[in-house]
PDB file of N, CA, C and O in Angstrom, chain B, residues numbered from 101:
ATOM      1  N   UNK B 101     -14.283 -12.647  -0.726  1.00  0.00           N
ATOM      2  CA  UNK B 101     -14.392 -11.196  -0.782  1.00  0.00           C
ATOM      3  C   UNK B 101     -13.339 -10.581   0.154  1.00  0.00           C
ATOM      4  O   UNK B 101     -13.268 -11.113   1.261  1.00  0.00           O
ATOM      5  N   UNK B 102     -12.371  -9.383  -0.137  1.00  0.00           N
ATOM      6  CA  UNK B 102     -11.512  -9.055   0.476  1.00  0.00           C
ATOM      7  C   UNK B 102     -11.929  -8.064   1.321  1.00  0.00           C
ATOM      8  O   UNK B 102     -12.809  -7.498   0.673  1.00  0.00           O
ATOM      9  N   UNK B 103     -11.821  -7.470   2.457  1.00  0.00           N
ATOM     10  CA  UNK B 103     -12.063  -7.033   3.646  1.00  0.00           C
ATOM     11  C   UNK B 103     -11.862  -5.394   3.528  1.00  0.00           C
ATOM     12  O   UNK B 103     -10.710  -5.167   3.158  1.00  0.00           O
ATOM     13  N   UNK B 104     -12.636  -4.165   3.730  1.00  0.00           N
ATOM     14  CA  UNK B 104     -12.697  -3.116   3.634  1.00  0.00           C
ATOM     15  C   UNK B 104     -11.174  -2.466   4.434  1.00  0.00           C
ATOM     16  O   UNK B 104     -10.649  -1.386   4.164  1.00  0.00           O
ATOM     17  N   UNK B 105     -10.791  -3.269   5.248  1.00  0.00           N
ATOM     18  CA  UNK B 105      -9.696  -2.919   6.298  1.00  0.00           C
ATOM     19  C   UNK B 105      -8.590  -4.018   6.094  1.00  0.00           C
ATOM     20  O   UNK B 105      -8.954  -5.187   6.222  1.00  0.00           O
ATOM     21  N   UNK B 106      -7.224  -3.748   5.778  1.00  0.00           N
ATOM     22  CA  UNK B 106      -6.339  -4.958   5.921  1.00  0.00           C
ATOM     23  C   UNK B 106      -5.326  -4.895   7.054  1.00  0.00           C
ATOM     24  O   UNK B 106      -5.494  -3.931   7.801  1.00  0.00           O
ATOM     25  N   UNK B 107      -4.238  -5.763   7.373  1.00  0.00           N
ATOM     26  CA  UNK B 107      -3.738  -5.405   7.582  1.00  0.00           C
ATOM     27  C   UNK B 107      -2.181  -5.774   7.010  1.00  0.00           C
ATOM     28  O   UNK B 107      -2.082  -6.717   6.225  1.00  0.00           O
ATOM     29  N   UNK B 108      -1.081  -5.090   7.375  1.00  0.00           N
ATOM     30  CA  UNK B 108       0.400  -5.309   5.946  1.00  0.00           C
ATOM     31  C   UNK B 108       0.177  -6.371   5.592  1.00  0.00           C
ATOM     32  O   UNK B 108       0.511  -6.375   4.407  1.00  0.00           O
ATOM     33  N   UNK B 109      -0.299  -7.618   5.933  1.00  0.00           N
ATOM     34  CA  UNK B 109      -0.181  -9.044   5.702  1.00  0.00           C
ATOM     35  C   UNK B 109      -1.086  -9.083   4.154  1.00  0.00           C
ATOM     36  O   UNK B 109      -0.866  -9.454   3.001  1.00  0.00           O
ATOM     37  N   UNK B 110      -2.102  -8.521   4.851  1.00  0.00           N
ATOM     38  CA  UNK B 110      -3.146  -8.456   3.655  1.00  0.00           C
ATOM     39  C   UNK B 110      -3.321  -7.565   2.701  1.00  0.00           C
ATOM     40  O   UNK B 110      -3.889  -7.831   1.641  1.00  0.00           O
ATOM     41  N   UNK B 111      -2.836  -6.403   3.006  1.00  0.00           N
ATOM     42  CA  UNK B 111      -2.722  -5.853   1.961  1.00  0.00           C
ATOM     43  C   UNK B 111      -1.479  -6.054   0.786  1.00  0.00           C
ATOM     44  O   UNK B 111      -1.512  -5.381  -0.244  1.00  0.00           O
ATOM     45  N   UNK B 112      -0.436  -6.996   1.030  1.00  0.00           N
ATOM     46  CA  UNK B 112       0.391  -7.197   0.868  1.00  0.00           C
ATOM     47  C   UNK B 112      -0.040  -8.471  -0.122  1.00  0.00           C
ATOM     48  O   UNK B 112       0.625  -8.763  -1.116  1.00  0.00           O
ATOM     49  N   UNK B 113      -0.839  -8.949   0.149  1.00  0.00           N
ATOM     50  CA  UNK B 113      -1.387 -10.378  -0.572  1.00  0.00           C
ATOM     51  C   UNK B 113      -2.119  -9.673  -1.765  1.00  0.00           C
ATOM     52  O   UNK B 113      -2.030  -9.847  -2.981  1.00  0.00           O
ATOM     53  N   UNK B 114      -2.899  -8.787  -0.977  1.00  0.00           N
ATOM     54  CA  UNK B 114      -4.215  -8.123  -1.794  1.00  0.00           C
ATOM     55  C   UNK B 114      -3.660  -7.401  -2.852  1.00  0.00           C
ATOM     56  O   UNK B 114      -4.463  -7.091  -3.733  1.00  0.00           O
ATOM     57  N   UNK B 115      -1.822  -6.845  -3.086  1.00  0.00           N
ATOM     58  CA  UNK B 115      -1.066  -5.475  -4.217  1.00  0.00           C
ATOM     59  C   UNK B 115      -0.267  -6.835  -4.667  1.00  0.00           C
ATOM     60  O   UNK B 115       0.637  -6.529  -5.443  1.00  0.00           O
ATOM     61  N   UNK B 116      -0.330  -8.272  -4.407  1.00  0.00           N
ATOM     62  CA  UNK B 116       0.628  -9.312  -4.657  1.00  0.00           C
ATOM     63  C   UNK B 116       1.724  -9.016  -4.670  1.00  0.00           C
ATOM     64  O   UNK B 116       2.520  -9.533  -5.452  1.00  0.00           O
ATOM     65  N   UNK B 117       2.065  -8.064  -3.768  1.00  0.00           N
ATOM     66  CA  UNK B 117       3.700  -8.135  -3.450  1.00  0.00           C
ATOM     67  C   UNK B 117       3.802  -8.591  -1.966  1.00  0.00           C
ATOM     68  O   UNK B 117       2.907  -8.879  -1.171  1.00  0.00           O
ATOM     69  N   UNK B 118       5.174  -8.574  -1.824  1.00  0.00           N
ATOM     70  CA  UNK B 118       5.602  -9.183  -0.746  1.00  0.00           C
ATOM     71  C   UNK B 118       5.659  -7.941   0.856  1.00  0.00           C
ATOM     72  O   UNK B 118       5.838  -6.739   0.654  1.00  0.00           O
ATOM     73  N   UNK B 119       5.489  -8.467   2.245  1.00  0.00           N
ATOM     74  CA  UNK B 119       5.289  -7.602   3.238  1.00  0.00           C
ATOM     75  C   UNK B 119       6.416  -6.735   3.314  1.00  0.00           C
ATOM     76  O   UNK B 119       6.427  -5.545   3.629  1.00  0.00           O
ATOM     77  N   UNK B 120       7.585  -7.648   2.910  1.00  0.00           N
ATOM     78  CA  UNK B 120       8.903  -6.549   3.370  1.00  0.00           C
ATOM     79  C   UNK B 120       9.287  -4.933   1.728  1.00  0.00           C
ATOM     80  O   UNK B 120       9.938  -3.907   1.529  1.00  0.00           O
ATOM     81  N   UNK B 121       8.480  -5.689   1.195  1.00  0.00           N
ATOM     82  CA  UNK B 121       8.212  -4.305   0.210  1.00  0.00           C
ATOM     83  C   UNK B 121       7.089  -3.443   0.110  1.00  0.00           C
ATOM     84  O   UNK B 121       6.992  -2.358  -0.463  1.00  0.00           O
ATOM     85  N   UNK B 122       6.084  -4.232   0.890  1.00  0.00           N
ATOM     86  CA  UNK B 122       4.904  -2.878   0.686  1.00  0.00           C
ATOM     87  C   UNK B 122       5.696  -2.079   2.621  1.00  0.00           C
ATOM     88  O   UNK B 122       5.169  -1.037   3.012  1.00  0.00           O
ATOM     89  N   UNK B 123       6.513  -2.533   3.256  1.00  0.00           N
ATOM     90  CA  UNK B 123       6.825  -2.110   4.606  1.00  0.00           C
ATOM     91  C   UNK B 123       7.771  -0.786   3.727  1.00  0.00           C
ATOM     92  O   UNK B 123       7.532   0.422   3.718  1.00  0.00           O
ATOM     93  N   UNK B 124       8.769  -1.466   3.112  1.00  0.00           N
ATOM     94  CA  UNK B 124       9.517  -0.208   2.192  1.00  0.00           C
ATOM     95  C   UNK B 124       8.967   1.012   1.474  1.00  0.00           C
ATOM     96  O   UNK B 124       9.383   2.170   1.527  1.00  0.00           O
ATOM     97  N   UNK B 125       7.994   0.535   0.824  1.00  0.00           N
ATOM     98  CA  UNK B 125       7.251   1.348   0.373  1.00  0.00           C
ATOM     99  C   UNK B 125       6.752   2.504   1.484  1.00  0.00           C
ATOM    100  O   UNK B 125       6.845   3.726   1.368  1.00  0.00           O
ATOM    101  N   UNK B 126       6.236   1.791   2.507  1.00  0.00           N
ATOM    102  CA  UNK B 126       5.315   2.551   3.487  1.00  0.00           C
ATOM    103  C   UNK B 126       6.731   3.579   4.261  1.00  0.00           C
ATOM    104  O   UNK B 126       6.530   4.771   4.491  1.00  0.00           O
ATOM    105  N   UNK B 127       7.700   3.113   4.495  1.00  0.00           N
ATOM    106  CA  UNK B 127       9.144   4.030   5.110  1.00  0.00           C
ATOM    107  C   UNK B 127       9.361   4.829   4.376  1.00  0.00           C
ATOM    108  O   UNK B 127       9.551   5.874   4.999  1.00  0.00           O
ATOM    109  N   UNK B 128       9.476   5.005   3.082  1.00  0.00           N
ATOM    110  CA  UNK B 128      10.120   6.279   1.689  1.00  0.00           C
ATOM    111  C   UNK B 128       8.842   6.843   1.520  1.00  0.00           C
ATOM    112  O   UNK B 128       8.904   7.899   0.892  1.00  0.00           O
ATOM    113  N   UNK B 129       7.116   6.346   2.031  1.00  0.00           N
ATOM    114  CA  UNK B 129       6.573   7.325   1.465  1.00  0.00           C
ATOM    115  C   UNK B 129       6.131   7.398  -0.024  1.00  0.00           C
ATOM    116  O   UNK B 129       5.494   8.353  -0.469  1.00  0.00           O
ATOM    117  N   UNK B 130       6.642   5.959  -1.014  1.00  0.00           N
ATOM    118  CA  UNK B 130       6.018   5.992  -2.207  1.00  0.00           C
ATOM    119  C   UNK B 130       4.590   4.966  -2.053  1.00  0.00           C
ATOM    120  O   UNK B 130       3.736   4.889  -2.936  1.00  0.00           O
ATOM    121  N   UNK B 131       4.532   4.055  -0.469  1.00  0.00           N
ATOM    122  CA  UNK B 131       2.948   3.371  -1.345  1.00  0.00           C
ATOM    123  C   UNK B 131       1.922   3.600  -1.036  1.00  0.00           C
ATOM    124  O   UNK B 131       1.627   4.794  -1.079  1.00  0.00           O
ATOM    125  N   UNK B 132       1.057   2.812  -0.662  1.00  0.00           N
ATOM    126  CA  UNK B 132      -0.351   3.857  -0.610  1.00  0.00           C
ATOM    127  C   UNK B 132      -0.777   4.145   0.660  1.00  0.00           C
ATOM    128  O   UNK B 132      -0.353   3.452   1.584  1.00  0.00           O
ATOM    129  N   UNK B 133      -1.584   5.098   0.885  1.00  0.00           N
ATOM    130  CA  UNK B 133      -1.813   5.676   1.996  1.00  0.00           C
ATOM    131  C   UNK B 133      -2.284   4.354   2.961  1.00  0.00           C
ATOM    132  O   UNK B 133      -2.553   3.204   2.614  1.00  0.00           O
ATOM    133  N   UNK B 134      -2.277   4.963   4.275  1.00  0.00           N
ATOM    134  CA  UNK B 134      -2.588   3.921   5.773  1.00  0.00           C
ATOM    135  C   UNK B 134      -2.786   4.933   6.776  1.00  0.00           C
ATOM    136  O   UNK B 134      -2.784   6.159   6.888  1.00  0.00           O
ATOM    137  N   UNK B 135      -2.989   3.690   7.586  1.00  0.00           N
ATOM    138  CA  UNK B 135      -3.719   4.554   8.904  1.00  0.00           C
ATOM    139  C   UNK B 135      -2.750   4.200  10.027  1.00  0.00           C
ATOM    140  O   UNK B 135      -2.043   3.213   9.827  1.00  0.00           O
ATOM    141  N   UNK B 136      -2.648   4.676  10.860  1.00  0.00           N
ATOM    142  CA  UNK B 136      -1.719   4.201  12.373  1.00  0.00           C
ATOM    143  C   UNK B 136      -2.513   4.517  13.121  1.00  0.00           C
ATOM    144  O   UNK B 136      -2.850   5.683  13.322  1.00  0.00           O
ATOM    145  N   UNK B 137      -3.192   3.026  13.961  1.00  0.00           N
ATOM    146  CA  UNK B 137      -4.144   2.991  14.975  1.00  0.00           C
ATOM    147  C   UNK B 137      -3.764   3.812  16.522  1.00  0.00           C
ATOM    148  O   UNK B 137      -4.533   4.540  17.150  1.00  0.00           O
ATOM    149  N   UNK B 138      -2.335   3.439  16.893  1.00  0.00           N
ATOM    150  CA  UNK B 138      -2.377   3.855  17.990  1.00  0.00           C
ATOM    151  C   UNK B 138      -0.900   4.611  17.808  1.00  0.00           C
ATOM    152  O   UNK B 138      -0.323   4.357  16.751  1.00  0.00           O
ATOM    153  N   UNK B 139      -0.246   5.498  18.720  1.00  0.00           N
ATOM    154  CA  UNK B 139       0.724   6.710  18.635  1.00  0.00           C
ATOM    155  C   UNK B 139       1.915   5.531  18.315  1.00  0.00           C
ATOM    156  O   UNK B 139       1.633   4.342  18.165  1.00  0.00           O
ATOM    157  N   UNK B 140       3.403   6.124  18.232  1.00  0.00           N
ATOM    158  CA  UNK B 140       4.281   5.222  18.469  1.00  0.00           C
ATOM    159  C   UNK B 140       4.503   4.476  16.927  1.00  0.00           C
ATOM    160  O   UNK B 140       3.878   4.356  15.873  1.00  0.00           O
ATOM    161  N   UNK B 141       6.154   3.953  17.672  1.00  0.00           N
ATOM    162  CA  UNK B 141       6.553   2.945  16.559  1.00  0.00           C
ATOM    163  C   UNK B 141       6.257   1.972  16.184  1.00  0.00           C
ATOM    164  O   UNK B 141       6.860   1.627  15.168  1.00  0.00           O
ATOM    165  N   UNK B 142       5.420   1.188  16.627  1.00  0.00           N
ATOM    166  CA  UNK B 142       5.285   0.132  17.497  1.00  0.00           C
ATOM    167  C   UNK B 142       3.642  -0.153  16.784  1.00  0.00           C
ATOM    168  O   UNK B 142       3.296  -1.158  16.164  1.00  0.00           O
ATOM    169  N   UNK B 143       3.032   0.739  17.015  1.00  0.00           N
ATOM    170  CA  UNK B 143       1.507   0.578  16.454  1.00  0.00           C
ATOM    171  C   UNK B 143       0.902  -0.030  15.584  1.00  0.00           C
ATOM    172  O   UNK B 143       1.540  -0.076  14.532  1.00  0.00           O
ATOM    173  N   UNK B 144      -0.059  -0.521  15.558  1.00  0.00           N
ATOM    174  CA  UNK B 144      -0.712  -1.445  14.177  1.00  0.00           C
ATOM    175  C   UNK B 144      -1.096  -0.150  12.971  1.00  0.00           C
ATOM    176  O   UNK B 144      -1.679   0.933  13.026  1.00  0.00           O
ATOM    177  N   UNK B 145      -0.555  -0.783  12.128  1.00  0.00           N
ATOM    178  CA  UNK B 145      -0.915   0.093  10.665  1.00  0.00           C
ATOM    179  C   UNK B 145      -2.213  -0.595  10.009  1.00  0.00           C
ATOM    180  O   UNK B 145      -2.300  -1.821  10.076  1.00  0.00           O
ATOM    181  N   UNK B 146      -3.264   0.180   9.352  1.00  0.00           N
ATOM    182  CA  UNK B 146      -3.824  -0.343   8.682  1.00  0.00           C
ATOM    183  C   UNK B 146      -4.040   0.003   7.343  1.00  0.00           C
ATOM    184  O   UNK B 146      -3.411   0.999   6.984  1.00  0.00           O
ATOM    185  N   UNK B 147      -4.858  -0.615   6.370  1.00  0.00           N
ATOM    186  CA  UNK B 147      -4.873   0.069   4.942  1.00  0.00           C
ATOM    187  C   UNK B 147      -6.318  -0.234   4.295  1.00  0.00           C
ATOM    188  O   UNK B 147      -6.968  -1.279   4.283  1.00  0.00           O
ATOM    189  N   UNK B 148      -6.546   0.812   3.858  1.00  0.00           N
ATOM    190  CA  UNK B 148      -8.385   0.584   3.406  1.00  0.00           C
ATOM    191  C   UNK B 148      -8.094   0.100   2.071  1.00  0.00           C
ATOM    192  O   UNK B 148      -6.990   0.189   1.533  1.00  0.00           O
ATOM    193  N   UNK B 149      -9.299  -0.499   1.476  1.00  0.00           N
ATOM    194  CA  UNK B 149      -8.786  -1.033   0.325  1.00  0.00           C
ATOM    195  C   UNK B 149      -9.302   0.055  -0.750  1.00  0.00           C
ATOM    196  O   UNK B 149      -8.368   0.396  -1.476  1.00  0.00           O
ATOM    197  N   UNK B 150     -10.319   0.593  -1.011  1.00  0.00           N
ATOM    198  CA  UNK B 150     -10.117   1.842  -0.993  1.00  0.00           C
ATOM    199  C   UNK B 150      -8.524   2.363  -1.575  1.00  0.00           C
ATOM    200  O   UNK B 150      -8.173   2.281  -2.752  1.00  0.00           O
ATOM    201  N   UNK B 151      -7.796   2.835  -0.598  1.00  0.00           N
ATOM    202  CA  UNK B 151      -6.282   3.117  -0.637  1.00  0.00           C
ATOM    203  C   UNK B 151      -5.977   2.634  -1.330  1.00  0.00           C
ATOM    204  O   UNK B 151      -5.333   3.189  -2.221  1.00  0.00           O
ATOM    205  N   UNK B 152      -6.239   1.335  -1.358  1.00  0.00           N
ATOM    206  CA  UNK B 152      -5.186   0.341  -2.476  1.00  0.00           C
ATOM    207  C   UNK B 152      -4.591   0.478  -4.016  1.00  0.00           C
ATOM    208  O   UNK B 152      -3.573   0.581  -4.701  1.00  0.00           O
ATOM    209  N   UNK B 153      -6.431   0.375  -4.012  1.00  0.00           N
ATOM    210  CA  UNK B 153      -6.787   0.832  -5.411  1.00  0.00           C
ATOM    211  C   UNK B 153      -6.697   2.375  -6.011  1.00  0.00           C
ATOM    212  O   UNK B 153      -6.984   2.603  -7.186  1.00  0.00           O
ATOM    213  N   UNK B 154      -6.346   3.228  -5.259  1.00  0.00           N
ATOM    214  CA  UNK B 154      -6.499   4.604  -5.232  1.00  0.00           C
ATOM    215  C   UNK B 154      -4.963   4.341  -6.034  1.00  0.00           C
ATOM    216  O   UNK B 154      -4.611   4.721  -7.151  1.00  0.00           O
ATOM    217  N   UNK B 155      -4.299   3.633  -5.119  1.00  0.00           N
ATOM    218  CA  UNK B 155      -3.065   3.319  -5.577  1.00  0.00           C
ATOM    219  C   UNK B 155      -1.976   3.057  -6.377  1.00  0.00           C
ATOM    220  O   UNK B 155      -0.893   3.598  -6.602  1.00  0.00           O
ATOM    221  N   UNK B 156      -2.926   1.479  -6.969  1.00  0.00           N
ATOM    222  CA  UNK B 156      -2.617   1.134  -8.279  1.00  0.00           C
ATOM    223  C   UNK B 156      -3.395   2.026  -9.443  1.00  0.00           C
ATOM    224  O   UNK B 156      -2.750   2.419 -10.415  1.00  0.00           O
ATOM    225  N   UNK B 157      -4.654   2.296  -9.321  1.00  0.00           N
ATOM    226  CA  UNK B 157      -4.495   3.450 -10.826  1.00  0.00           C
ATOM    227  C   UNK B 157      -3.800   4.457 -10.533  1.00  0.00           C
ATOM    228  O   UNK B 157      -3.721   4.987 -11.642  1.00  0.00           O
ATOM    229  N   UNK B 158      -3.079   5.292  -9.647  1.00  0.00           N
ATOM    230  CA  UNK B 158      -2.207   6.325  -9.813  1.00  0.00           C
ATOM    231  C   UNK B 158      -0.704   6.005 -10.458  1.00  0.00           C
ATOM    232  O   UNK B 158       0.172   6.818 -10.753  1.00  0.00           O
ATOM    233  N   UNK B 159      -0.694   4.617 -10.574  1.00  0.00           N
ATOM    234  CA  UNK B 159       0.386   3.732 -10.982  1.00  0.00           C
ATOM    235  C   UNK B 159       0.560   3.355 -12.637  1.00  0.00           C
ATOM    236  O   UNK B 159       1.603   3.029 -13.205  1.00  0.00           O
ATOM    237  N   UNK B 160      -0.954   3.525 -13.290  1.00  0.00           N
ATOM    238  CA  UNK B 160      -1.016   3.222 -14.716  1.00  0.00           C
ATOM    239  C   UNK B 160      -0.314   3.716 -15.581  1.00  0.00           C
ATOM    240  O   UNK B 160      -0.215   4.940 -15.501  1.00  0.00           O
ATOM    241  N   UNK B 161       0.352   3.114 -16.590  1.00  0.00           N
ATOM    242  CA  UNK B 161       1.288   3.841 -17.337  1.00  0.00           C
ATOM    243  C   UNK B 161       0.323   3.247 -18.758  1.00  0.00           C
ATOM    244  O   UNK B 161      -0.822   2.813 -18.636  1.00  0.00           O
ATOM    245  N   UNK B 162       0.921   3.325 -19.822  1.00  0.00           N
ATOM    246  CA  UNK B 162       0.816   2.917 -21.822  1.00  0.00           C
ATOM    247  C   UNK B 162       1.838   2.240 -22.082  1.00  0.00           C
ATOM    248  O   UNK B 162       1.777   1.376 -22.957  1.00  0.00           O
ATOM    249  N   UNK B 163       3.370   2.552 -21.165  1.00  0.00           N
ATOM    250  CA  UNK B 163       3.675   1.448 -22.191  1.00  0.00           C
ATOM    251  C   UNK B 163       5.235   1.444 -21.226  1.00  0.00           C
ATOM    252  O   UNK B 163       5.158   2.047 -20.155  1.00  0.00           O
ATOM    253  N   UNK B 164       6.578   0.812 -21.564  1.00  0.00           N
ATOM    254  CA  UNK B 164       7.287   0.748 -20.762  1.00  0.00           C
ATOM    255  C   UNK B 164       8.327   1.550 -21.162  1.00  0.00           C
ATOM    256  O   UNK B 164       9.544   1.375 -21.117  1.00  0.00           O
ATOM    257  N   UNK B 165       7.717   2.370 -21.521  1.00  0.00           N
ATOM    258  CA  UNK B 165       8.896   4.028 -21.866  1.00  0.00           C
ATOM    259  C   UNK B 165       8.780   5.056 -20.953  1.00  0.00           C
ATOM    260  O   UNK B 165       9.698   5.873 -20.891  1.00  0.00           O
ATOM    261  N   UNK B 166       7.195   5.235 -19.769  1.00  0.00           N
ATOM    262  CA  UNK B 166       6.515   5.497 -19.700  1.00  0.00           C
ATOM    263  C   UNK B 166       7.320   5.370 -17.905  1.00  0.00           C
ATOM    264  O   UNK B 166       7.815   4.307 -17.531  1.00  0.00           O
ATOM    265  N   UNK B 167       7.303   6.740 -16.932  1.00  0.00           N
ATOM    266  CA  UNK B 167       7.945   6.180 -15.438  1.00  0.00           C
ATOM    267  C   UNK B 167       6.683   6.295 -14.783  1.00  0.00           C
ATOM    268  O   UNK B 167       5.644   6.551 -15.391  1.00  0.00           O
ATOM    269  N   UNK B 168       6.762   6.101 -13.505  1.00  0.00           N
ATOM    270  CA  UNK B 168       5.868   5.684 -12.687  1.00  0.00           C
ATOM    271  C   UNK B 168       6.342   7.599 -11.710  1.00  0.00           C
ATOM    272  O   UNK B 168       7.336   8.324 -11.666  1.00  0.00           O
ATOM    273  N   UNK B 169       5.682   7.614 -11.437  1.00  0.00           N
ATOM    274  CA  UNK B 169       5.799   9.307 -10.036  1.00  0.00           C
ATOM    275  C   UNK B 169       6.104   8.781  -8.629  1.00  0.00           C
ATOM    276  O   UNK B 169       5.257   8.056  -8.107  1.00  0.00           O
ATOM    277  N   UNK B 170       6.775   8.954  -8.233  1.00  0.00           N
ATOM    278  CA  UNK B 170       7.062   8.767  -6.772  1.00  0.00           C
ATOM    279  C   UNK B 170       6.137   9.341  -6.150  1.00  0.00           C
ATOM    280  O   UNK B 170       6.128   9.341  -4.919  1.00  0.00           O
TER     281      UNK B 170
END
């Protein structure tokens, strides 16, 4: 059972992509929402799973004619 709270590692396992693209994602602002525990650059990020999924259906398309929304 996957964990209400991840962290990039896991949520990264959990969207089966890789850390250095859900990290990209999280810099431009296209992937799914997170939390930043403490102030700073530096801070642990986290991601509800929740979020995740909020995520991927905002992602659903019909067919591959079809773009995705930034």
């Amino acid at each position: 059972m996957t964990p209400d709270i991840l962290d990039t590692a896991g949520a990264a396992e959990y969207l089966a992509i890789s850390c250095p693209t859900l990290e990209r994602l999280r810099l431009t602002g296209n992937g799914p929402q997170f939390a930043k525990l403490t102030p700073g650059n530096r801070g642990p990020v986290r991601y509800r799973r929740a979020d995740l999924d909020a995520w991927i259906a905002s992602r659903l398309v019909r067919s591959t004619s079809e773009t995705v929304e930034a």
